[in-house]
ZARO-789344 format. One record per atom (N, C-alpha, C, O): residue in three letters; x, y, z. Coordinates in steps of 0.05 Angstrom, whole numbers, plus 5000, padded with zeros to 4 digits. Atoms other than C-alpha are relative to their C-alpha. Example, Ala and Ser with C-alpha at 12.3 -4.5 7.8 and 13.67 -1.06 7.14 Angstrom:
BEGIN
ALA501849765000ALA524649105156ALA501850245000ALA503950245013SER498449764999SER527349795143SER498550225014SER499550445018
//
This chain:
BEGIN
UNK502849934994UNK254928348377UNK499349905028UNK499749665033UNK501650094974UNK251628338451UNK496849934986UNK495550074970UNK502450135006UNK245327888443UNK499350045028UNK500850145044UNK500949954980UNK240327868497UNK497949784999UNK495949894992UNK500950195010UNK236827168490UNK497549905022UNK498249845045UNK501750044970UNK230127008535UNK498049734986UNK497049704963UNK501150245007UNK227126318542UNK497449945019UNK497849925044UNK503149954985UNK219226298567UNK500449735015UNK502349585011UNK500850234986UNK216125758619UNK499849804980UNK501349614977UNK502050185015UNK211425458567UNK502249774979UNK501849544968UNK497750225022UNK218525238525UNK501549845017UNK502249625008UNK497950164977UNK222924988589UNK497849825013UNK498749605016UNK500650244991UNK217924578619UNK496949894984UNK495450034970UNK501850144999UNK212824008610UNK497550015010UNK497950185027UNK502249894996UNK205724058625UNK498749895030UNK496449925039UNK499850024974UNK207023798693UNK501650165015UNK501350165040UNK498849774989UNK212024358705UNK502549984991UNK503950164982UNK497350085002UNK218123888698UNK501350134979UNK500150184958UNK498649795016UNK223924298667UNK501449674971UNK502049434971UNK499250175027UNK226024038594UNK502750074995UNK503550294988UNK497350114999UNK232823778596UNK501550114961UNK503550234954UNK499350065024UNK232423688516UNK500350344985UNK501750414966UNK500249805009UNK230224438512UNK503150165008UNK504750264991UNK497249965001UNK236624608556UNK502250084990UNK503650284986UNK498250025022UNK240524298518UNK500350224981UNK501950414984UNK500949925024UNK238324568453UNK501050375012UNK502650525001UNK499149584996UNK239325388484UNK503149985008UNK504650164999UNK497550034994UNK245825178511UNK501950004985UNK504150094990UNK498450015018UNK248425008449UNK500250174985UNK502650224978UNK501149785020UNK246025528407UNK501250295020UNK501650515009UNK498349764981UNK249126038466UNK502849934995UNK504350114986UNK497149995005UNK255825708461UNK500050024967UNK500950244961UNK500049965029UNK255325658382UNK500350414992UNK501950514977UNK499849655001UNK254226508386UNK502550085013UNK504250215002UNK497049984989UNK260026528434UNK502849904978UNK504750034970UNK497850065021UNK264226078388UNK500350294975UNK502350354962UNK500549795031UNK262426648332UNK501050315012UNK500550504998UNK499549804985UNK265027178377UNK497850185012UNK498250415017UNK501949834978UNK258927408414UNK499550075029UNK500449955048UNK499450064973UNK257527618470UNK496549945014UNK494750095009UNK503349985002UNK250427358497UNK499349955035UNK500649835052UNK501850014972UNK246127408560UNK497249774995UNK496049784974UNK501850214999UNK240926828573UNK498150175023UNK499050235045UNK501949974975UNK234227098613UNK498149734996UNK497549634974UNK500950214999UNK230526538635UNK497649865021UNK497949795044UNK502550014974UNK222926368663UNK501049745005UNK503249635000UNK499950364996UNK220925638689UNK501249935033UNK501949715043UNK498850124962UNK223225758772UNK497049895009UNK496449665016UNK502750084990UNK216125748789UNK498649684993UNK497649525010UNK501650195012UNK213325198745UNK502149765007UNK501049545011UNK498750234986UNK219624728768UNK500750005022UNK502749875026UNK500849894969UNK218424948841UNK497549825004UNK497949675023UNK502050155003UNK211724578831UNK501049674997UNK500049485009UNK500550265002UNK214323988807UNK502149915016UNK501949675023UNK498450024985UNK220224038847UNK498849895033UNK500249755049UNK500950034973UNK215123988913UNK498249744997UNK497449615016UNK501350265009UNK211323408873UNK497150155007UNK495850025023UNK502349864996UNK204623948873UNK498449844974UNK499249834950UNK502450055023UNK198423648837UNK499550234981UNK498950184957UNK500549745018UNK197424378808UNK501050225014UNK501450235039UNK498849714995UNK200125108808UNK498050155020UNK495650225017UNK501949784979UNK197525498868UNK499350274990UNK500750364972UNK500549725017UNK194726158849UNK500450215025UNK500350455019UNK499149744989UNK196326558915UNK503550095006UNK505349955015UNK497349835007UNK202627038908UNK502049825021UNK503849715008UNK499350034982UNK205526788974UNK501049704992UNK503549684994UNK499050275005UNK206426018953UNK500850074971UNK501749874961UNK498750035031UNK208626248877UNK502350085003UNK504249994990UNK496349884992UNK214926698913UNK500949775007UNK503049724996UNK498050124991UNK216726108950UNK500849734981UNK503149624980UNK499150185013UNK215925578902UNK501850134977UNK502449994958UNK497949855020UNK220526068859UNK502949955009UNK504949944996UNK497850054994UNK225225938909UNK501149785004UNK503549745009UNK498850345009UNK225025158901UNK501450034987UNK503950024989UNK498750075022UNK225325188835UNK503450144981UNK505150074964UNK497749945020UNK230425618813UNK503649955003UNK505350014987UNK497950154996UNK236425318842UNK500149634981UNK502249524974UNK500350175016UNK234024688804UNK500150034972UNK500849854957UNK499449965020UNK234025078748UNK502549994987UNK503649854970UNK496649925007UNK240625428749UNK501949724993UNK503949704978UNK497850225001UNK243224688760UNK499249914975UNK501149774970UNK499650135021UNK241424448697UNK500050104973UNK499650004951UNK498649815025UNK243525078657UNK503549945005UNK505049894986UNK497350075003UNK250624968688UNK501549704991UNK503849634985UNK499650305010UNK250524258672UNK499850014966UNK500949834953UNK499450095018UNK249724368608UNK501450164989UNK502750064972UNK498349785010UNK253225028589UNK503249745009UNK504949644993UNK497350154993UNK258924588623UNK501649834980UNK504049774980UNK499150215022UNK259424168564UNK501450074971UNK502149944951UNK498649765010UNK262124768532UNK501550175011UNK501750395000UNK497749944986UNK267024968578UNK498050245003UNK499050414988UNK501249774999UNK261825548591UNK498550025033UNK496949855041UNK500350004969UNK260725758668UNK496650284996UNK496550504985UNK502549814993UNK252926078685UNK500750145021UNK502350055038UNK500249794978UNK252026708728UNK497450155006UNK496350354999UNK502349864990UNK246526738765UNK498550215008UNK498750215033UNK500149744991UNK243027458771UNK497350094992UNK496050154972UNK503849935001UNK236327618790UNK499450315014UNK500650415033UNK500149835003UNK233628218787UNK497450205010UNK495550134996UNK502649915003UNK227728698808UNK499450314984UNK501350444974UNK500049825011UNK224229258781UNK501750275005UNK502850434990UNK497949824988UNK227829708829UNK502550084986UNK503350314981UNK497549955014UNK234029598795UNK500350174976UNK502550274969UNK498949865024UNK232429928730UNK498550395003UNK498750564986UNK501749844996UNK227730498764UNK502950185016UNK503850395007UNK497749814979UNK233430788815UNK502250044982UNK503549854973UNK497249985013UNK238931048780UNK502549885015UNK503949764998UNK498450184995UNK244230728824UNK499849745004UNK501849645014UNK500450244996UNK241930098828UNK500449994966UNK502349854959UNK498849995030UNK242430188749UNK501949984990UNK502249834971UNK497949995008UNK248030308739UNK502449765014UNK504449675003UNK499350264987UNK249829748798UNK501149774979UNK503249654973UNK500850285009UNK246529258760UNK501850074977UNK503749924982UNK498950025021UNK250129438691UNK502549935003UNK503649744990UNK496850144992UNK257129398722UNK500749845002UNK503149794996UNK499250264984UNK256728788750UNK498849754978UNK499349504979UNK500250145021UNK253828518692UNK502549924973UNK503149744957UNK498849955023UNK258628768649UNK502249895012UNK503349794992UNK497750134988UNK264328488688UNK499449715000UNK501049584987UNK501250275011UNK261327858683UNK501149884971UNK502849704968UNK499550005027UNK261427888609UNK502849964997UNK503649774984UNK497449935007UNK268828108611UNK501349735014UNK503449635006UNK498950164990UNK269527568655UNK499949654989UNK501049444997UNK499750245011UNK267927048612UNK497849754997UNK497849534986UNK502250134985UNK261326848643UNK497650044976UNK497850164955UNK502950015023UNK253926748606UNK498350045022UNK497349855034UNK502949954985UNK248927148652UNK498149905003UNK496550004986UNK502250095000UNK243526778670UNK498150105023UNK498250055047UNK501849854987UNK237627228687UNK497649955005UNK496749804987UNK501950104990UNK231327148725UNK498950275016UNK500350425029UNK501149824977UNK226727618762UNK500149915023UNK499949675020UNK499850044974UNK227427568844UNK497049924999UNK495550095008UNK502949944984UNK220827388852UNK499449785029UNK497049735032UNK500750004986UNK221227038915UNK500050285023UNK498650315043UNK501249764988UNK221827708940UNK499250214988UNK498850434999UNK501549755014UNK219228108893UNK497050145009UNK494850025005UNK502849924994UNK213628548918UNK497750084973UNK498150244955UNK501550105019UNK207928398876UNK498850284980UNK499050294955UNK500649825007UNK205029058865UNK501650154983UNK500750334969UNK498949845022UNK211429298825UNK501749744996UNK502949645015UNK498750235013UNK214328718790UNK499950074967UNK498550234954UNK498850075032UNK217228558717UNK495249874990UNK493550004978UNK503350174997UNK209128148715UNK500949704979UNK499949484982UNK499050265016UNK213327668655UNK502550104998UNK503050345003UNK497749945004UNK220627568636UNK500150144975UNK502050304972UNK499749825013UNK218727868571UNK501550294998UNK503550364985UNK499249654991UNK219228648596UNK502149875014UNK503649994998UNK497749904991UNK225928438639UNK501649994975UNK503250164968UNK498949965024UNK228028228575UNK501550194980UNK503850214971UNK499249785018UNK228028758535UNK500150275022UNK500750505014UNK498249734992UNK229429238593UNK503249915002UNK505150034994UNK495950065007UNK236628858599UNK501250034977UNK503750064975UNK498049925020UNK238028968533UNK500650214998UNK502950254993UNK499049674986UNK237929728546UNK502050075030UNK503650245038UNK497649974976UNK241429658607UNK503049914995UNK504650025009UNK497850105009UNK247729268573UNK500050084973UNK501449954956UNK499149865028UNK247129698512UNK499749724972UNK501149714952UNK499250255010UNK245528978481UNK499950124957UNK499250334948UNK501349925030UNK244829018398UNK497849834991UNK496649934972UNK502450255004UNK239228378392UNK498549925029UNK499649905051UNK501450154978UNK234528118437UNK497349764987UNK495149814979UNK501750185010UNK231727408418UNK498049905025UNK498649815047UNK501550124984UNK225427218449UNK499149674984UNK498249674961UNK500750165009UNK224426478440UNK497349895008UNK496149925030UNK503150084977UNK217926178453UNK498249734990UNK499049504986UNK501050405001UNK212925608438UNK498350094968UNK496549944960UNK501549935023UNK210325958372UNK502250154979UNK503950314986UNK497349885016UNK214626128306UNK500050294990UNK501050364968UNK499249695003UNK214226868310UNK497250134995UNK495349975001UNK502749814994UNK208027378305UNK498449894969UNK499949864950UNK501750125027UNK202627108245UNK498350185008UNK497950305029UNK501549785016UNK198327478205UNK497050035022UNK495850225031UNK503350054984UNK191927128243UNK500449845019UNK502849785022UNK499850254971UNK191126638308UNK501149744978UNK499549694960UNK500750285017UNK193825978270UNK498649805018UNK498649575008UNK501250194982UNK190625598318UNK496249964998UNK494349835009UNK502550005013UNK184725738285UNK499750154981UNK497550274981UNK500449925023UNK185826028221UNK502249884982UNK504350004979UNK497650225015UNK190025468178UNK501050184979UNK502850094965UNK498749875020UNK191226078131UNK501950175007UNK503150304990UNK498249824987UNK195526458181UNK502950054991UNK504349854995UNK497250064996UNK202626658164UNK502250145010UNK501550365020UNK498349834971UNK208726928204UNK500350194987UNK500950164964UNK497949785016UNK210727618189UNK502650044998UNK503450135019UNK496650014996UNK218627608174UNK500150245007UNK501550235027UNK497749814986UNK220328348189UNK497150214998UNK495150214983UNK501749794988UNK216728938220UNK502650255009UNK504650295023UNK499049715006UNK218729588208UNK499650115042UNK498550005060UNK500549834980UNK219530128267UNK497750195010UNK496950295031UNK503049795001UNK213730528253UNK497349914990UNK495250024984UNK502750205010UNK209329918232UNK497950035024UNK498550065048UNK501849914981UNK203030028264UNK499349755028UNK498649765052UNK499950344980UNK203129178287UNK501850145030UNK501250055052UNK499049994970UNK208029558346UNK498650075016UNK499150045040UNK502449874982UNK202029868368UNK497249835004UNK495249945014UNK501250094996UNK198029318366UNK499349785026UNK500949595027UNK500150084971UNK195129028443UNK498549684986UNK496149654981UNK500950265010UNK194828258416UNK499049765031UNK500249745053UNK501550154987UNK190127748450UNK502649725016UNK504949665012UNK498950224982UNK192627188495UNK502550055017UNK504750145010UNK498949904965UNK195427248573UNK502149725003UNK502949695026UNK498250185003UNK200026608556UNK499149745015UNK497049755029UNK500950254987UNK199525858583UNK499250015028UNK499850215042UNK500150094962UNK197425568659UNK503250075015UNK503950195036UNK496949974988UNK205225528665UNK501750274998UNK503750295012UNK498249835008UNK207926188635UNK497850305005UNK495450295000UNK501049845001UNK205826878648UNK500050214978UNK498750424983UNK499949875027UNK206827218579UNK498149944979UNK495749934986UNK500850025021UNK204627098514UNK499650224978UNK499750464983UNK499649755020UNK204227468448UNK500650215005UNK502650344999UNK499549724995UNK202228018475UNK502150105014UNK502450345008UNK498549954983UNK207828078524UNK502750044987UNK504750184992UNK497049865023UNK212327988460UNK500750164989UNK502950224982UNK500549805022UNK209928458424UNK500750385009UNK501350594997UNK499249714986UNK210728998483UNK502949995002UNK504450185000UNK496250004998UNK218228718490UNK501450094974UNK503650214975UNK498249935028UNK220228828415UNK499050285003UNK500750464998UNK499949625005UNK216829558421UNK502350045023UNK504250165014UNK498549904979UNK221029648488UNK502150054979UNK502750284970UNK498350065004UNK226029368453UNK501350234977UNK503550344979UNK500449795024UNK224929848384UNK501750265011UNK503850365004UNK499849704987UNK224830458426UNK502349955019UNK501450005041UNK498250114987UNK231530218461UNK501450054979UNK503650154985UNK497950065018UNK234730158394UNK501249744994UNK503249674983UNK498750335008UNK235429448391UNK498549784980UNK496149744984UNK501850165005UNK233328948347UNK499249765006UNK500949585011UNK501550294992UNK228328348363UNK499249914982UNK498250014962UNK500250155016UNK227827808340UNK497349795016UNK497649745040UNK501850284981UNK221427218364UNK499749814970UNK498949864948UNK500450155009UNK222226578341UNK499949815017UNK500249855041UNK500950214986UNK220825888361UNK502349885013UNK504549865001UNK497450174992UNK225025488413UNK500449864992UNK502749784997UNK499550325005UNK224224878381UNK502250104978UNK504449984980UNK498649925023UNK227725178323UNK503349925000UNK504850065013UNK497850064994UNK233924838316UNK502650275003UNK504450275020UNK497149805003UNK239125448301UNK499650335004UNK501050524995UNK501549654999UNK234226118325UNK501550114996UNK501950204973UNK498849854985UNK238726428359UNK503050134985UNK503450374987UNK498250005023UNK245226418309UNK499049984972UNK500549914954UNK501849955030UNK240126488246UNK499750394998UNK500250564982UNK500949754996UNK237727118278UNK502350175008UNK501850415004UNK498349795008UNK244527438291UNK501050074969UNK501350304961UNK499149905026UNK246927338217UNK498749984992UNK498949834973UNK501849925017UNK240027588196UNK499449854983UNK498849924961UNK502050215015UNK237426998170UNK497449925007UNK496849845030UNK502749954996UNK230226978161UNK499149775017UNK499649545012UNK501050214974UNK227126608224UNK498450215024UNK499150425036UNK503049754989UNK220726928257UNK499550144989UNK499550134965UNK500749875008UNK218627488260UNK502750295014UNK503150325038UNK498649874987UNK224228088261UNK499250315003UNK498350434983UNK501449734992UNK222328808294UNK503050214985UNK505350124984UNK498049865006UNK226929358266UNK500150185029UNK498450185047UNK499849774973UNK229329898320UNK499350214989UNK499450274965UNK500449705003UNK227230558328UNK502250235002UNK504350255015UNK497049774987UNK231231198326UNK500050145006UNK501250344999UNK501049884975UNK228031408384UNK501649825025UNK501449585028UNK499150154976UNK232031238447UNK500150065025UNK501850215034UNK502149874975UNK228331318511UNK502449865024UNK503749645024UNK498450124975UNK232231228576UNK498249745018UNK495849705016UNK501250284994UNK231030558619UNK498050075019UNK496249915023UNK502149934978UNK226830978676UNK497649994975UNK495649854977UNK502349935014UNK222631218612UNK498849784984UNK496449754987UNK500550314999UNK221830558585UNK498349915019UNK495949975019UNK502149984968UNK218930358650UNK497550134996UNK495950004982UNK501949875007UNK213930778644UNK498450034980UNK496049994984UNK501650065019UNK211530808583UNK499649774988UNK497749764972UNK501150345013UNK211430038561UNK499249805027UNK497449635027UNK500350254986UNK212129658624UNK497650075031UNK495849915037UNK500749914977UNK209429988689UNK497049995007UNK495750154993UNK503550034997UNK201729838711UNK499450275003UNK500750425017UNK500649685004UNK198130508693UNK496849905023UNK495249715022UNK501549854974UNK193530728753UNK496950185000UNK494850185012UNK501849785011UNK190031268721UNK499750084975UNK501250014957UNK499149905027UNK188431638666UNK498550365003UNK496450425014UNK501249825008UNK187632368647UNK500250074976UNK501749994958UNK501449805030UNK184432818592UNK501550284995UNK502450465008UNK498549644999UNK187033388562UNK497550124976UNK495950024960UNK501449835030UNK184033928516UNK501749904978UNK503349714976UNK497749995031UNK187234058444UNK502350175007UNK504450104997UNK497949855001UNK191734578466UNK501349885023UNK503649975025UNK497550114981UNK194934158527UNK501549724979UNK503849644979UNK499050235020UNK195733598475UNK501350134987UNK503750064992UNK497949885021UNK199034048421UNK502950085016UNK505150075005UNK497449954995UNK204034278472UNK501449835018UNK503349945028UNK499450145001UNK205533648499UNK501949864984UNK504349794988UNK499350165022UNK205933328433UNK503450164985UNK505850104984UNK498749855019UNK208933878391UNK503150115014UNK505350085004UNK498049904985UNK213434218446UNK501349945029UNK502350115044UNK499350114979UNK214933758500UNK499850065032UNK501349965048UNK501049884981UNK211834128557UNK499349835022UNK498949585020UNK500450164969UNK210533938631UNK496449954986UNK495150084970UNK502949934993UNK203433728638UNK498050195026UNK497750105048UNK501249904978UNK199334238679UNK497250034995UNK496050004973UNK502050104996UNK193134238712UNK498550234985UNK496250154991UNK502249835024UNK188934828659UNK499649894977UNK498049994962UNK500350065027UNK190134348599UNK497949755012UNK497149624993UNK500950264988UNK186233758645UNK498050045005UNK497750205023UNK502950034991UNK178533638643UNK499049815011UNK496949815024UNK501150264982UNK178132998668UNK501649865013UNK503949915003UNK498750164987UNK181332508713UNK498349735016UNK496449725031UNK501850304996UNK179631728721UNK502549875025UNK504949885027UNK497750104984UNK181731338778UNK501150085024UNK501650325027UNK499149884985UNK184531308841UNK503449885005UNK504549675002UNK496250035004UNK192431448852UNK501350145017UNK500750385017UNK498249794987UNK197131728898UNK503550134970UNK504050074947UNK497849845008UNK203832138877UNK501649814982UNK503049664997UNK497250205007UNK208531698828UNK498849814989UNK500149624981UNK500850345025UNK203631178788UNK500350164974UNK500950394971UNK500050055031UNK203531168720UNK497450054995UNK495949935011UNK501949895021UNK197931458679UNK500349994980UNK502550034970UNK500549865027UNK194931528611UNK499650265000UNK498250395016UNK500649785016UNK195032098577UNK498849994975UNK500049874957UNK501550055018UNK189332168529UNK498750234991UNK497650355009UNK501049835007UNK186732688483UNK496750004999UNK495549795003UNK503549984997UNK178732928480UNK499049854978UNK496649894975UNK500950245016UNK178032368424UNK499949775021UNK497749655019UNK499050224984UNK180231828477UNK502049854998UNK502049635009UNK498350115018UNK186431688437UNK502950035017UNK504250245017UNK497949924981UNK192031588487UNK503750184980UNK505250114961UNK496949905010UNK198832038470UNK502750005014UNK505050055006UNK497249964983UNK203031978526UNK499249845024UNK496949845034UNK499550184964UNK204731498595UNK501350255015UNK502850425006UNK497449864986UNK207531878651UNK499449985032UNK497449885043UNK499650064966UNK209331908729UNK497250285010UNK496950525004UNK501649664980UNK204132408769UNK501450015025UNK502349855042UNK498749904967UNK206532868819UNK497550125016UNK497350265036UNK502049904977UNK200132968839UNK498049715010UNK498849514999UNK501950164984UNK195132498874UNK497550044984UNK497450244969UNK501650005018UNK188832368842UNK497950215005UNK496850324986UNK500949824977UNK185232808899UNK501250254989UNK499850364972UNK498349715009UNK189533408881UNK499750024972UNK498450224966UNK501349995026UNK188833278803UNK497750134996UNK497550324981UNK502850034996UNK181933308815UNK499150325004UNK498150474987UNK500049684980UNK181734018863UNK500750144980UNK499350344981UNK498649835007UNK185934338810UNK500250024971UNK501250204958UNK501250005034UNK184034188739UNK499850184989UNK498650345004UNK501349755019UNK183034738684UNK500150275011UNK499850484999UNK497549824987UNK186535128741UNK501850214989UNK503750064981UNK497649985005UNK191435588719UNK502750015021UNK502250035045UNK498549984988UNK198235608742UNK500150205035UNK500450125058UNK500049754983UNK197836328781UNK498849895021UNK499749895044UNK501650064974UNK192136018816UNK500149805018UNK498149705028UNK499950304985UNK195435408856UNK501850165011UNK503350045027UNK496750024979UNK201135838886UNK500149985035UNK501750055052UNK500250094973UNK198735588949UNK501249694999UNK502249595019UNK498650265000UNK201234908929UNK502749924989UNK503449994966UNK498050155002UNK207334548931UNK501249934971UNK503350004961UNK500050075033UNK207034298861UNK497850124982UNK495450134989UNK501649915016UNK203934588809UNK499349864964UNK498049964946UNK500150075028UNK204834078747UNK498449765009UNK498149745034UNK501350265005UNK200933418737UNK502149864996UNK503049765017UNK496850095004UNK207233148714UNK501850094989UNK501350124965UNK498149905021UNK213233418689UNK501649784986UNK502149554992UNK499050135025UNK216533288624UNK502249805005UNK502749634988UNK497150215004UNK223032878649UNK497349725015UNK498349505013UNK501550185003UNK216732418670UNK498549884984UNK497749654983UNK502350035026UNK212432448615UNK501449904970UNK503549984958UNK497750115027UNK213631968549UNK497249994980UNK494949914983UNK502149925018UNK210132178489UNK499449794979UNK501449714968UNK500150225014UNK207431648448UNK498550034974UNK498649874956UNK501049935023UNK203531978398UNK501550054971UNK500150124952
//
């Protein structure tokens, strides 16, 4: 089995930033323990930023972009050193490999990145992944390791992707204020919880939370893989949750399997805009996988050039589909309720076509 194993800020460090040695440990072992069992596992891994901070001896986390890239680039050499320090104690060598969104959006950089991963693997190594973000440009970024998460496990074909984190898997209610809360053990593919946009933007130190899990196990679903979220502290997650032993909460996969650009797009990608359709651009969307063009479109929110991400939402307001526009929000706009015949003065004539468009309804 390829695992795909990701470890948040809020669990690697202390509430001064400092990275947790004991937590480390504890993933290190539980990675070689999966290896001993013949696996093969990938480690993604937040906590550059937040030991970048403590690494510079900062009273508190800066909040502009510019000092969070570079303290990314303190910290994560501090990191790496005290994943190979301890993988080491298992004869187990880390391979550092950071990543941006670029990589899973361009098809050769895709296929780059899989190679060289996968040689890795063959080579004997335990991936240890991280987003670039000292140079990551802010405006298209991963936003948490969550989403790289569960896009690497579609990129390495993984079969599991454990998210560990500082809470023991998705509960019924907030327990943090409802002492009757309890975890759900397994969630179906077509459970509606995948569709649910859950509260909380994660700690001071970590940029995720629930919600960010909850979008990684659907990535993850619609990938074909299963996820698993349970707690780091948990002595044996990580080898519980390959031989399907009950620990968290586990997502089943879908058997729907969306390519990693479409992915992108429909779970992870900051949406821009949104348009409206009638009933009959929705039915042939939905029903028959059709381009979107501009006669089924009455409204358009937002301003966008060529290539963001949009909703797609029917005349209830009930979104059915993400997708790339080939048009500008300006041009949308001009050409609405349009038919075809009557744009053949322009260049493009769809809103977006279908190898962009991901139907979610």
């Amino acid at each position: 089995m390829r695992v795909v194993v990701k470890v948040g800020t809020s669990s690697l460090t202390d509430v001064e930033g400092r990275i947790r040695l004991d937590v480390i440990t504890s993933v290190a072992r539980q990675l070689a323990a999966a290896r001993s069992a013949g696996h093969e596992v990938l480690l993604v891994t937040s906590g550059a930023v937040a030991s970048g901070v403590a690494g510079l001896g900062l009273s508190e986390r800066p909040q502009d972009v510019l000092s969070l890239q570079a303290l990314s680039a303190v910290g994560q050499p501090q990191l790496m050193a005290a994943y190979n320090q301890a993988l080491a104690e298992y004869s187990l060598v880390a391979a550092q490999v950071l990543l941006v969104p670029h990589d899973f959006v361009d098809r050769q950089q895709y296929l780059h990145a899989r190679n060289t991963i996968g040689r890795l693997l063959e080579l004997g190594c335990i991936p240890v992944v991280n987003e670039n973000d000292a140079i990551a440009n802010n405006e298209i970024r991963y936003g948490d390791n969550d989403h790289l998460a569960s896009l690497l496990s579609h990129l390495v074909s993984a079969d599991m992707l454990v998210l560990l984190t500082d809470t023991a898997g998705l509960y019924t209610a907030d327990p943090r204020t409802n002492p009757d809360a309890t975890v759900i053990s397994l969630v179906s593919s077509d459970d509606p919880l995948l569709a649910v946009s859950t509260s909380g933007a994660g700690t001071e130190r970590g940029s995720g939370g629930m919600a960010s899990k909850l979008a990684a196990a659907r990535i993850a679903s619609w990938s074909g893989v299963t996820a698993v979220i349970a707690a780091a502290s948990a002595e044996d997650a990580v080898i519980n949750a390959i031989n399907g032993k009950e620990v968290g909460t586990r997502f089943l996969p879908h058997d729907r399997n969306l390519s990693a650009r479409k992915l992108w797009i429909a779970f992870a990608a900051e949406v821009e805009g949104t348009v409206v359709l009638d009933d009959g651009a929705r039915d042939a969307i939905v029903s028959r996988g059709t381009s979107l063009l501009p006669a089924g479109v009455t409204a358009v929110h937002g301003t966008f050039d060529v290539g963001a991400t949009l909703e797609v939402v029917d005349s209830g307001g009930v979104v059915i589909a993400r997708g790339m526009s080939a048009m500008s929000s300006s041009q949308a706009l001009s050409c609405m309720g349009k038919r075809t015949a009557d744009l053949a003065d322009m260049s493009v004539v769809e809103v977006m076509h279908r190898d962009d468009l991901v139907v979610l309804a």
